[in-house]
N, C-alpha and C positions, 0 to 999 in steps of 0.2 A: 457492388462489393459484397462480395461473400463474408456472413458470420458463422463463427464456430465458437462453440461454449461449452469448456467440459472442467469439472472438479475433477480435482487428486485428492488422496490421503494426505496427513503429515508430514512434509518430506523437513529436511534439514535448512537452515538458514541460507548455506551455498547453494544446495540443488535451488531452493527455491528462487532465488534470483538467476542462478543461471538457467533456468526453465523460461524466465522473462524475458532475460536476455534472449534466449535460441526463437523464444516467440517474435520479439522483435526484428529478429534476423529474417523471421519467414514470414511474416509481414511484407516487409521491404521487398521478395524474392515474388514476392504471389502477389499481393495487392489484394488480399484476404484482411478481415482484420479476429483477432484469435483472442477470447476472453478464456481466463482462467479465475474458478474460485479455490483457495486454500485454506489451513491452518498449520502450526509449526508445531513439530516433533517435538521441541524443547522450547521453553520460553526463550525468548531469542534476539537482544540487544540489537538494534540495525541502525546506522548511523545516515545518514545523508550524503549523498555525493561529494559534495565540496565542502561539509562540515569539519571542522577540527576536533579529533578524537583522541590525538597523543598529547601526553598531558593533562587530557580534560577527565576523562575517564580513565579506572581502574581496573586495568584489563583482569589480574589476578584476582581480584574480589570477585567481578563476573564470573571467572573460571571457578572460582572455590563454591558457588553459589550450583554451577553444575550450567549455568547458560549458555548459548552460544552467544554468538557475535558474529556480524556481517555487515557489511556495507554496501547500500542497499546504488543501482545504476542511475534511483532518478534523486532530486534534489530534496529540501526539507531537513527537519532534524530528527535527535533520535526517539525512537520509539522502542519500547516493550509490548515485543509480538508475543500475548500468550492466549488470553481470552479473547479471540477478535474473531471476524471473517476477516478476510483478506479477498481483494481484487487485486487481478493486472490485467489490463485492454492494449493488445498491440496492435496495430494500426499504422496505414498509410497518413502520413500528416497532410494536412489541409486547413491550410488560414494559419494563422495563427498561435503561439502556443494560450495564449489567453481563449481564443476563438473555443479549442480545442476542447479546454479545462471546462469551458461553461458547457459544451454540447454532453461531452461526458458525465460530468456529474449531473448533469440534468438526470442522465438513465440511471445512477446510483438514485436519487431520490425518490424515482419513479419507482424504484424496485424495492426502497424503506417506503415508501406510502400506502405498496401493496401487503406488504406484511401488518402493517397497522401504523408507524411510525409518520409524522408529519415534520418536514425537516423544512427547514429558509436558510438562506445565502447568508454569511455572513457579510455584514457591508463594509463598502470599503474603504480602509482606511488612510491616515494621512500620507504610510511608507510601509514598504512591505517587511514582514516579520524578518529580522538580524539573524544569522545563524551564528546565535552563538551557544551558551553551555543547555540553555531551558530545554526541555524537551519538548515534542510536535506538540502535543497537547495541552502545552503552557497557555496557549490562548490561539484563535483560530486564525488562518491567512485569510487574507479578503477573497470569496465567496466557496469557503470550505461550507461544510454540511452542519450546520444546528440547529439544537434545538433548547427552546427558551437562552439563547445566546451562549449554553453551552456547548462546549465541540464534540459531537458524534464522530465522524469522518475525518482523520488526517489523509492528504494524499497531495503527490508530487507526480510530476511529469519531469521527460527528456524526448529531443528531438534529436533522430540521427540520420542521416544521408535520406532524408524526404518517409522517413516512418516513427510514429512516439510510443510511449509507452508510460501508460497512467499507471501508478500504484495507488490502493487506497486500504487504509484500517478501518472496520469499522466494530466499534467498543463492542462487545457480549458485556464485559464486568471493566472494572477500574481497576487496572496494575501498574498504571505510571505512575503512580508517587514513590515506587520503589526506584526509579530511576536516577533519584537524586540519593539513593544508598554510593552510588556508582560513581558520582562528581568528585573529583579530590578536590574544587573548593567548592564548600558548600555555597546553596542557591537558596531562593526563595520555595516554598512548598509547590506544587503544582495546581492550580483549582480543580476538583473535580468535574470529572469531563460527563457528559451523558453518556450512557449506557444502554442497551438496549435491555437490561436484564429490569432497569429503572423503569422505562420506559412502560415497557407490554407487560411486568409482572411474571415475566420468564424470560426462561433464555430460549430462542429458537434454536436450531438445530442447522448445519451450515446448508443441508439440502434446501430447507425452505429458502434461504438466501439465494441459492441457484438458482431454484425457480420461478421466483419473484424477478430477478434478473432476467432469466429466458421472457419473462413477459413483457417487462421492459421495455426489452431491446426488441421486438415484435410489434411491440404501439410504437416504439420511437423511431424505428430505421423504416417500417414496413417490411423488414427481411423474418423472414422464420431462420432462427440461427440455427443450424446445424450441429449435431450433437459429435464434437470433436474429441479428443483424445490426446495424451501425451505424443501419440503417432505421428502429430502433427509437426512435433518438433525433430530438427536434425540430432541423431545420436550425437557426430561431430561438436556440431555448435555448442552440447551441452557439456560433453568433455569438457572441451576448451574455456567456456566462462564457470564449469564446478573451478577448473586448476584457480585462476582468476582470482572468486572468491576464497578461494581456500588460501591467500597469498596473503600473510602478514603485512605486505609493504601496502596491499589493496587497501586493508581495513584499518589500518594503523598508520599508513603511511603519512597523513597529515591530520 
């Protein structure tokens, strides 16, 4: 199996999942698997596939705030994309979606160990996290990315016609606790999560995060990934999942 690894700028909360999506789409087509690193144009609300968003949150306060909103293809709850890296790994599926999640994050941790960070598995627990109002980094799912038991790493997976596609956050600074500005009823605080700004005493810069990753996935697959490109995705494919998220009934629909 071929790897491809290539960062983008900023793009918008739509484009950015529908770049996922079209990755996932080419995935499945090639039998390639196609990693993306990113950040968001605007601080950027993203909700979880099957999470309930109407009702729960305050779309117009969001908007008055100047954020987007989007709902993002794989599962999990919501998260405030502003300070973070961002991953998405699309890929032929094989085993498992549990199999899947632990091969993967293995290569996210390999890639925080080489920047200096030392992460462990969350363990796991009696039932897996509710999706209800808390946001992702309310507390960690069983074997998300931490450190000293707090959560670094939120990330989710979907499996579609034999290809997945992992997302994953990883903190720069702390901007969830804003998230519960957002609840019309209010919740408990969030605990603060690890950061990596906590961590190294700076903020990295997302190339370093790239590159840490190309190393990675080089000790982990034995593949030299290939230096890809948006190229990689179909124009099509991205039209059609930008219309998607850009669809009220998507992001708000339940």
């Amino acid at each position: 199996m071929r790897w491809h690894l290539f960062e983008t700028p900023p793009w918008s909360g739509a484009a950015n999942m529908a770049a996922d999506l079209a990755a996932l789409d080419a995935a499945r087509r090639t039998g390639d698997a196609i990693v993306r690193t990113y950040g968001w144009r605007v601080p950027t609300v993203s909700f979880g596939r099957h999470q309930r968003a109407r009702g729960v949150y305050d779309a117009a306060l969001i908007a008055a705030d100047g954020y987007d909103v989007v709902r993002r293809p794989t599962g999990g709850r919501a998260i405030l994309h502003a300070r973070e890296f961002t991953y998405a790994i699309a890929m032929p599926a094989a085993g498992s979606l549990r199999d899947s999640h632990r091969t993967l994050t293995a290569l996210v941790a390999d890639a925080l160990g080489r920047l200096g960070v030392p992460t462990a598995l969350a363990p796991r627990a009696g039932r897996a996290v509710a999706l209800g109002a808390a946001p992702c980094f309310d507390r960690p799912a069983e074997e998300e990315l931490v450190v000293d038991g707090r959560k670094l790493v939120g990330s989710a997976q979907v499996q579609v016609e034999g290809a997945l596609l992992q997302h994953g956050s990883v903190l720069l600074d702390d901007d969830q606790a804003r998230l519960a500005r957002y609840l019309l009823v209010p919740a408990r605080p969030v605990p603060p999560p690890a950061t990596l700004r906590a961590l190294l005493g700076r903020a990295p810069v997302l190339r370093e995060f790239t590159q840490a990753f190309r190393e990675a996935l080089a000790a982990g697959t034995g593949a030299r990934p290939q230096e890809g490109s948006p190229a990689l995705l179909d124009a099509a494919d991205v039209r059609r999942h930008v219309a998607t998220m850009r669809d009220p009934d998507w992001t708000w629909g339940r």
